[in-house]
C-alpha positions in Angstrom: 25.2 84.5 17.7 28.8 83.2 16.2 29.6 79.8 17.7 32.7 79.6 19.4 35.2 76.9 19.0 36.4 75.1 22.1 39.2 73.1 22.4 39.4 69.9 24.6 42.7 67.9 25.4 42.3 64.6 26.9 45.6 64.9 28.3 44.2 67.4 30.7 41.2 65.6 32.0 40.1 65.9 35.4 38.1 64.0 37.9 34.5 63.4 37.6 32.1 66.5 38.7 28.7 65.4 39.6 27.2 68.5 39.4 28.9 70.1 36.2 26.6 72.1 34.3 26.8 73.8 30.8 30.1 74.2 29.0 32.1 72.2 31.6 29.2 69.3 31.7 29.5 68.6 27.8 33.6 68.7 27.9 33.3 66.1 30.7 30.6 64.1 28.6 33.5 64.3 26.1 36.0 63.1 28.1 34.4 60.4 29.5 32.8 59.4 26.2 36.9 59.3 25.5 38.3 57.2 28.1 35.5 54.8 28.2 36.9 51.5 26.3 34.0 50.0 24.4 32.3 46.8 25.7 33.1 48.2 29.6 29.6 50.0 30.4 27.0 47.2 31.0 23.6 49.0 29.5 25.3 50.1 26.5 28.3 47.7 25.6 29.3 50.2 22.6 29.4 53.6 24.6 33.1 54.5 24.5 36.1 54.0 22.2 37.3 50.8 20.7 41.0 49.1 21.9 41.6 47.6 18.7 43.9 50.7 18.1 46.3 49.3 20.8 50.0 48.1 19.7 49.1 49.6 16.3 52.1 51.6 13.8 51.5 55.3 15.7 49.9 56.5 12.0 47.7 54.0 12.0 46.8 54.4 15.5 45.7 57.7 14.9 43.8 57.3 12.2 41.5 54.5 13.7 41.1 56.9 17.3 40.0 59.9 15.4 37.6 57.9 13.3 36.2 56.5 16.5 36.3 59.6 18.1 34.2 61.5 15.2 31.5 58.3 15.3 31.3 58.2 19.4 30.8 62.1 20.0 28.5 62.4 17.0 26.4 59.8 18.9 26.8 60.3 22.5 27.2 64.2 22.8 25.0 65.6 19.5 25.0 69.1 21.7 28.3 69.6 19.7 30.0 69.0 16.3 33.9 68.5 15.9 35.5 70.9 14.1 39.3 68.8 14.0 40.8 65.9 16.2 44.6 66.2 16.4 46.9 64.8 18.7 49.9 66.0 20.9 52.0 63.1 21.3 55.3 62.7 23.1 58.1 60.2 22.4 56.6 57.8 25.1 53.9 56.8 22.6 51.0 58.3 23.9 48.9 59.9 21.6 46.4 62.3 23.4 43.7 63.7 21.5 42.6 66.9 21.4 39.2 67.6 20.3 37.7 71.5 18.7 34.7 71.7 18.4 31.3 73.7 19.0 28.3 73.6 20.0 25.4 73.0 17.7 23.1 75.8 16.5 20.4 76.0 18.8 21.8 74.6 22.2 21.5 76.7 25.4 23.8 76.7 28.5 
């Protein structure tokens, strides 16, 4: 079976499913993995992304969130593996991230 690449924008998150299953339970893992800032989840102080990315030059800014994006899905959702993190900004200075990836040789939904 060909993997499929999937393509995950954190701009279009949604609210928490407790029941998600397959496909939709690992893009949610992502996306909370995502909007979890590091040193915020009490058992595991560095689940998440770190802040220090905050205020930054917009380059610079991306650079350190993709890095940490690479290094937190690679250790908190190894069901997948990222293809490319690329951002669609706007001229507000949001960058949101949009992850492709798929899902690691072997994995069942």
């Amino acid at each position: 079976m060909v993997n499929k690449t999937i393509t995950l924008s954190l701009a279009d998150s949604q609210s928490i499913n407790i029941g998600a299953s397959g496909l939709d339970e690992i893009c949610q893992n992502i996306q909370i993995i995502l909007s979890t800032q590091q040193g915020t989840l009490y058992l595991d102080r560095l689940f998440g992304l770190k802040s220090d990315f905050v205020d930054a030059p917009m380059n610079e800014a991306a650079m350190k969130i993709q890095n940490e994006i690479y290094d937190a899905i690679e250790k908190y959702e190894p069901r997948v593996k990222i293809i490319s993190v690329t951002f669609s900004g706007n001229d507000d200075g949001r960058l949101n991230p949009v992850i492709s990836f798929e899902l690691v040789e072997g994995v069942l939904l």
